[in-house]
C-alpha positions as CSV (number, residue, x, y, z in Angstrom):
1,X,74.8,38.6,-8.2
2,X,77.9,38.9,-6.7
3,X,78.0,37.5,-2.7
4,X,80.5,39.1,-0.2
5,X,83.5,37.3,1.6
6,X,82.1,38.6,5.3
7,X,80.5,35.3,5.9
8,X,80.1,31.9,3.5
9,X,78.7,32.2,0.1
10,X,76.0,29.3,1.4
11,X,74.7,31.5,4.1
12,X,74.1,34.7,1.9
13,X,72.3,32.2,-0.9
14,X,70.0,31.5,1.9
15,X,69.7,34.5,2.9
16,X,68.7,36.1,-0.1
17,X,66.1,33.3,-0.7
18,X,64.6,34.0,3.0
19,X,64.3,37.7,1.7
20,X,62.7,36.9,-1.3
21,X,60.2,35.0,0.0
22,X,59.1,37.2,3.0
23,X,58.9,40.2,0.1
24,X,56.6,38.2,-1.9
25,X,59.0,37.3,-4.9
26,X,58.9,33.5,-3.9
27,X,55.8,32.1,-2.6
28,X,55.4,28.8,-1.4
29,X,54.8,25.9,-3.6
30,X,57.2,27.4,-5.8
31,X,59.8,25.9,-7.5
32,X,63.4,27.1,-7.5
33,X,65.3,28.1,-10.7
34,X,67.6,25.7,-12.1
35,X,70.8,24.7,-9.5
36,X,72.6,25.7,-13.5
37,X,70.3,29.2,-13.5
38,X,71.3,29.8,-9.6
39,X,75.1,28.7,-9.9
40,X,75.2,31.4,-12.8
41,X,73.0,34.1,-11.0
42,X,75.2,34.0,-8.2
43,X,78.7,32.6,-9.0
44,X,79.0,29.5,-7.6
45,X,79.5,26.2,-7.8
46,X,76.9,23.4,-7.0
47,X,78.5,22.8,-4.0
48,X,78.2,26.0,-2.6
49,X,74.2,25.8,-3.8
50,X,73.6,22.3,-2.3
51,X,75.1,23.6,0.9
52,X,73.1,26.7,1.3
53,X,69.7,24.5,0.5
54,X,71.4,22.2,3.5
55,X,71.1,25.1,5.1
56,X,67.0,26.1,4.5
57,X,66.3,22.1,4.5
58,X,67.3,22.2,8.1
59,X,64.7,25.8,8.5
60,X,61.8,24.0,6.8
61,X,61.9,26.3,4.2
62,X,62.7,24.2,1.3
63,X,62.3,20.5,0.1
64,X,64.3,18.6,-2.8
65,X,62.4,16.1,-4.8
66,X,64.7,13.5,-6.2
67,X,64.4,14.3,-10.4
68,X,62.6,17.5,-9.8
69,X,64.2,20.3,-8.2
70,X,64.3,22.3,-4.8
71,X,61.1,23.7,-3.9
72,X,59.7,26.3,-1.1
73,X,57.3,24.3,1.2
74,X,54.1,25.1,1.3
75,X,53.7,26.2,4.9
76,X,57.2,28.0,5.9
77,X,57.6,29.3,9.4
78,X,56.3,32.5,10.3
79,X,59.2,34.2,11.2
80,X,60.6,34.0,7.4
81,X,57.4,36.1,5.7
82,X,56.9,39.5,7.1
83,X,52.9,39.5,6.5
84,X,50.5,36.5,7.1
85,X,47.8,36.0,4.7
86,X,44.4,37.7,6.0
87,X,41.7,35.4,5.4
88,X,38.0,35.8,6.6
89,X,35.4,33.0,7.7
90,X,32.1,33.5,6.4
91,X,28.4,30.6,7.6
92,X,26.9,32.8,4.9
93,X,22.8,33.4,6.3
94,X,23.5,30.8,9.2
95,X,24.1,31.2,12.5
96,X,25.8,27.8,13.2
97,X,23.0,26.1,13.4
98,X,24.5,23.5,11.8
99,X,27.5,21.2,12.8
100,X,29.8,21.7,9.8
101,X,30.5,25.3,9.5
102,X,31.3,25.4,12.8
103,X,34.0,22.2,12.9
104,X,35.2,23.9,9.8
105,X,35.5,27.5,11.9
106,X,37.8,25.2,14.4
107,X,39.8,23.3,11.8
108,X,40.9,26.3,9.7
109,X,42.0,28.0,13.2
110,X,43.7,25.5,14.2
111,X,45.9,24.8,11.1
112,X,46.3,28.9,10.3
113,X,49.1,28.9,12.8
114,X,51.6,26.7,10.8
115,X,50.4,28.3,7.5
116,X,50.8,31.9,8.3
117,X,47.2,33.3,8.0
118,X,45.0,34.9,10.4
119,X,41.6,34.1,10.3
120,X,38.2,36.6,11.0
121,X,34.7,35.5,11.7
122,X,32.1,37.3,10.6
123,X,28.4,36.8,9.9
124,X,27.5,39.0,7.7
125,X,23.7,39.5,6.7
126,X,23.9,41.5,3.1
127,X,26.3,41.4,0.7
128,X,27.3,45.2,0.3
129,X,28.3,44.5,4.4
130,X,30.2,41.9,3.5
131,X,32.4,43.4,0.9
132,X,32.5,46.3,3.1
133,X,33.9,44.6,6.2
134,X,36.6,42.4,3.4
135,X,37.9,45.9,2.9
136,X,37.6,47.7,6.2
137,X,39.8,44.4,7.5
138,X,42.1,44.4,4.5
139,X,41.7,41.0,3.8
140,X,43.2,38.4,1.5
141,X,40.2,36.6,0.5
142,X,37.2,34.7,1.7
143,X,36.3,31.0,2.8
144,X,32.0,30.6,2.6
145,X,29.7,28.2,3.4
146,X,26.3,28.2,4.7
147,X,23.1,29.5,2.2
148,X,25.8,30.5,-0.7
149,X,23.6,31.7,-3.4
150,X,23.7,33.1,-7.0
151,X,23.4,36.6,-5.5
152,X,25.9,36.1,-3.1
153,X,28.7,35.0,-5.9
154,X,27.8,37.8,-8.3
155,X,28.3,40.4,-5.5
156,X,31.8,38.8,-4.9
157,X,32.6,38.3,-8.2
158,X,32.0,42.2,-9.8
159,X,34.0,43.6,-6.2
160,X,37.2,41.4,-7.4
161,X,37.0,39.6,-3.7
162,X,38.9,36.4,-3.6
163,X,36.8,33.5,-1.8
164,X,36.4,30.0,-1.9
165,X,33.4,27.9,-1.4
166,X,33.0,25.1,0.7
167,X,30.1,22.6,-0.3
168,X,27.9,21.7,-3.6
169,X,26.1,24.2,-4.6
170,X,24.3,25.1,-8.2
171,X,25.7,28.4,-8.7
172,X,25.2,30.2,-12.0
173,X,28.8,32.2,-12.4
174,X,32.0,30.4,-12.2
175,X,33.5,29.8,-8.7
176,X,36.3,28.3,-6.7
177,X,35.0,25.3,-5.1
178,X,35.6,22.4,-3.1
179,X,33.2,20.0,-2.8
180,X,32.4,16.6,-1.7
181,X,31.8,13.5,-4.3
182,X,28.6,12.9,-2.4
183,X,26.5,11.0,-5.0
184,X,29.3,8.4,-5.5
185,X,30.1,8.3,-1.8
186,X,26.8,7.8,-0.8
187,X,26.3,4.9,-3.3
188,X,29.1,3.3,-3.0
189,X,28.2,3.2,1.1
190,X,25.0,2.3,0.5
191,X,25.9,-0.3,-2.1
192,X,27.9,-2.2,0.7
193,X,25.3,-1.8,3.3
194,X,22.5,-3.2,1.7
195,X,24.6,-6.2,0.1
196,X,26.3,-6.7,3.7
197,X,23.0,-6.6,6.1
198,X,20.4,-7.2,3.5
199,X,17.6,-4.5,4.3
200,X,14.4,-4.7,3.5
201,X,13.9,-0.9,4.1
202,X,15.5,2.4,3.5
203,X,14.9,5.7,5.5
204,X,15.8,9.0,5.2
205,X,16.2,12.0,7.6
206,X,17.4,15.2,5.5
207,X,17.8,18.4,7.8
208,X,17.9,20.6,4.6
209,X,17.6,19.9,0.8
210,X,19.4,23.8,0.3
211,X,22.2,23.3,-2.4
212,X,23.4,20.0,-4.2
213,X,24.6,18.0,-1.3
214,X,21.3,16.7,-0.2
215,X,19.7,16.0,-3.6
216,X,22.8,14.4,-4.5
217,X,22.8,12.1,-1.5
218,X,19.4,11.1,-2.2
219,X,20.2,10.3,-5.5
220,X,22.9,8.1,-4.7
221,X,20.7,6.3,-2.1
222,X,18.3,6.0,-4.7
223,X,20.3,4.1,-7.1
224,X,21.6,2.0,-4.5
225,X,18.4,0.6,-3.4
226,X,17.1,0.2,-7.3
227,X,20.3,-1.8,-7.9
228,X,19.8,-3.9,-4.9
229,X,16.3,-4.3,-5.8
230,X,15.2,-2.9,-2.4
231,X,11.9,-0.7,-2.4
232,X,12.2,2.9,-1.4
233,X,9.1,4.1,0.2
234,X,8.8,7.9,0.0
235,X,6.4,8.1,3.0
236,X,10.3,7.4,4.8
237,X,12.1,10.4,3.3
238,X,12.1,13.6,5.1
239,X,13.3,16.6,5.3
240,X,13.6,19.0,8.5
241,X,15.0,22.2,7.4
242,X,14.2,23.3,11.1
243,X,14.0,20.2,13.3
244,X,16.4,18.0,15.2
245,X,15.1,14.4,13.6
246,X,13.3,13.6,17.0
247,X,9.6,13.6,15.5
248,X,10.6,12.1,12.0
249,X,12.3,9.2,14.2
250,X,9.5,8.9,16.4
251,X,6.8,8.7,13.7
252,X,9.3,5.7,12.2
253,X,8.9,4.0,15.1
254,X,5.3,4.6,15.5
255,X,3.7,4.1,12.0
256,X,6.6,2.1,10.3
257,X,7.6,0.0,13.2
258,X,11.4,0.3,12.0
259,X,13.4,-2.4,13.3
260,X,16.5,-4.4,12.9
261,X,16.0,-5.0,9.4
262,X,15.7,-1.7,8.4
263,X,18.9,1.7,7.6
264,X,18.4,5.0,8.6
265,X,20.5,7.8,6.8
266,X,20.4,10.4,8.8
267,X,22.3,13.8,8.4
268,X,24.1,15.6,10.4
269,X,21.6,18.1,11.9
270,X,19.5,15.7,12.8
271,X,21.1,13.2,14.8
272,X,20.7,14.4,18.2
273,X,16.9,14.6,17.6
274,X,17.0,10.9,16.2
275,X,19.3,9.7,19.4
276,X,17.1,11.1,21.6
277,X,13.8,9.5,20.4
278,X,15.8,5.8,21.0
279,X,17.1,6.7,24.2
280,X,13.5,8.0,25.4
281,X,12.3,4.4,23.9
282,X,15.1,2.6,25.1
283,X,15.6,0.8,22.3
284,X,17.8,-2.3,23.0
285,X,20.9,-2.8,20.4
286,X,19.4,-5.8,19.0
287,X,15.8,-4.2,17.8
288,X,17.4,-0.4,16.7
289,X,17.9,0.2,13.0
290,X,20.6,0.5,11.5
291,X,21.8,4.2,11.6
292,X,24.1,5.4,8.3
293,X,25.4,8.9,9.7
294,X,26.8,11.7,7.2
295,X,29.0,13.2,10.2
296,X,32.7,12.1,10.8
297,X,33.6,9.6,13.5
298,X,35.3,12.3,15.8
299,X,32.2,14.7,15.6
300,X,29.5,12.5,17.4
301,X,28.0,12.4,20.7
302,X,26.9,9.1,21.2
303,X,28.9,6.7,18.5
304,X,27.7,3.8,19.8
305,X,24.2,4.3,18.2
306,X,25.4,4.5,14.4
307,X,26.1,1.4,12.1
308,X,28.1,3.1,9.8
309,X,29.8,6.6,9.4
310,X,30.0,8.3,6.1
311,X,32.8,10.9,6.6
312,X,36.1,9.6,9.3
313,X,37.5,12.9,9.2
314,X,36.1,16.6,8.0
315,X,37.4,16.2,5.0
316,X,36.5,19.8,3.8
317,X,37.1,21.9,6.0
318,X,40.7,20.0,6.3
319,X,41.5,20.5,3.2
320,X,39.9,24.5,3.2
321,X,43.2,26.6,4.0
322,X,45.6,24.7,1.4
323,X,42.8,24.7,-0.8
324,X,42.6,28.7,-0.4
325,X,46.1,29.5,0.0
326,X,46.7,27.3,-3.5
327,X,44.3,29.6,-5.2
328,X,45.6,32.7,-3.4
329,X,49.0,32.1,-4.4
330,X,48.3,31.1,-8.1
331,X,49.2,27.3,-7.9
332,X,45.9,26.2,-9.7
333,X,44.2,28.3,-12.1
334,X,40.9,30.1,-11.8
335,X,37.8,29.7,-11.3
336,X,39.3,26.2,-9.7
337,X,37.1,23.1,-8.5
338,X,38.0,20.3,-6.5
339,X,36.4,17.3,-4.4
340,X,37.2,15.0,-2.5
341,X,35.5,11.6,-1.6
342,X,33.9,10.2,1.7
343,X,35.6,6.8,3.5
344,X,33.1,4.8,5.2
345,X,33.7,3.8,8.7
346,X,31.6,0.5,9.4
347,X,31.5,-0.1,13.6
């Protein structure tokens, strides 16, 4: 390519790059050719090319890694891509009745700004109205989570629509999906519980069992208490699919007579019922159980209550847009699956 003399070579070299990556021909993530392949493709020296990535450095457009190469960040100012990435929002067969899908609704709007997508809500109730309003919208792809089932997945999968899944689910077809590492999180927090406060007795307080999360959890729980020899009483599991936690914690305190000695898990649909039966009670600190909450730190109401927090940040849904926008732009290949693992917070 042969540059004018109007202005410095370095400018047009950025230039051009700016123009191919608003048309699509460089996305971010990517790496540059070769500062040999560039020098050649435009007739330079590498002083002219290290100038002109000078140049995009200072923009945010590009990075160098030391041994590596120049590459185009991952989330490059708006102004340099003439179209932002259309991405839709889907609490699949749930009207936020939970916490998650709606700090995950917040998180992805809030980081969409620096990485150039707009985001749509919808709450679709059949699958034929969901692919529908993907196309009416023109949209990129989709970010689900909620009651994600087989059905679901199929019908995304034979209309070619892009989506990732937050959450484990047992799904039949392939999928990309983030999820969490609950079984080894759990364990590993329940691990250090027991062998820190030596409980005698271990409750749980499910809100749903839908998908893998919650049988997972259990699991982990489970094999916790059997390698700390502690018994686990099944008359203390339950599970609330449309309850706040207030009777399950009442009828621990009634017919179990939980105390000090004893852990809650609770998730995170039923805390507020669970706070509210020890605030009715006004249980003093020193005779409350101990409360292990699957919620992050930031998320609860009264933190004062819980022993122990499962998740210090929402992990998923921070991760969600990258996430998408990696599979979007072909950085990881399909179907893709990641996780990521919980950090205990101990008060």
């Amino acid at each position: 390519m042969n540059l004018t003399k109007a202005e410095a070579k370095s400018w047009q070299i950025a230039e051009v790059i700016r123009k191919e990556i608003a048309s699509g021909s460089l996305h971010p993530g990517e790496k540059l050719e070769s500062s040999r392949q560039l020098a050649d493709r435009f007739h330079v020296g590498r002083q002219v090319l290290r100038s002109a990535f000078k140049i995009l450095e200072k923009e945010n457009i590009v990075r160098s890694v030391s041994g590596s190469g120049v590459y185009i960040n991952d989330f490059i100012p708006a102004s340099v891509r003439s179209e932002r990435v259309r991405v839709g929002f889907v609490n699949w067969h749930d009207i936020f009745t939970e916490t998650f899908p709606l700090r995950a609704y917040r998180m992805i709007l809030q980081d969409s700004q620096n990485m150039n997508c707009d985001i749509f809500l919808n709450n679709a109730g059949h699958e034929k109205e969901l692919i529908e309003w993907v196309r009416n919208y023109n949209l990129d792809g989709l970010i689900l989570c909620g009651f994600v089932d087989d059905m679901l997945v199929s019908a995304l999968n034979d209309s070619g629509v892009l989506f990732l899944i937050l959450g484990n689910y047992q799904l039949s077809e392939p999928v990309n999906c983030l999820e969490k590492d609950v079984f080894r999180s759990n364990k590993t927090a329940m691990l250090r519980l027991i062998r820190k406060y030596h409980f005698s007795r271990i409750a749980c307080i499910f809100g749903t069992m839908f998908g893998l999360g919650p049988r997972q959890t259990l699991a982990g729980i489970r094999e916790a208490a059997e390698e700390c020899s502690v018994p686990f009483d099944e008359t203390m599991l339950f599970e609330r699919a449309h309850g706040n936690g207030y009777a399950e914690m009442e009828y621990l305190f009634q017919e179990k007579n939980i105390g000090k000695s004893d852990i809650v898990y609770l998730s995170s649909e039923v805390f507020a019922g669970a706070a509210r039966a020890i605030f009715e009670r006004k249980v003093p600190p020193e005779k409350r159980p101990y409360l292990f909450l699957d919620m992050p730190v930031s998320s609860v109401p009264y933190p004062d209550l819980v022993g122990c927090f499962l998740y210090e940040d929402n992990v998923l849904a921070e991760n969600a847009l990258k996430t998408f926008l990696d599979i979007y732009y072909g950085r990881v290949k399909r179907p893709w699956k990641g996780m990521v693992e919980g950090h205990i917070t101990i008060v």
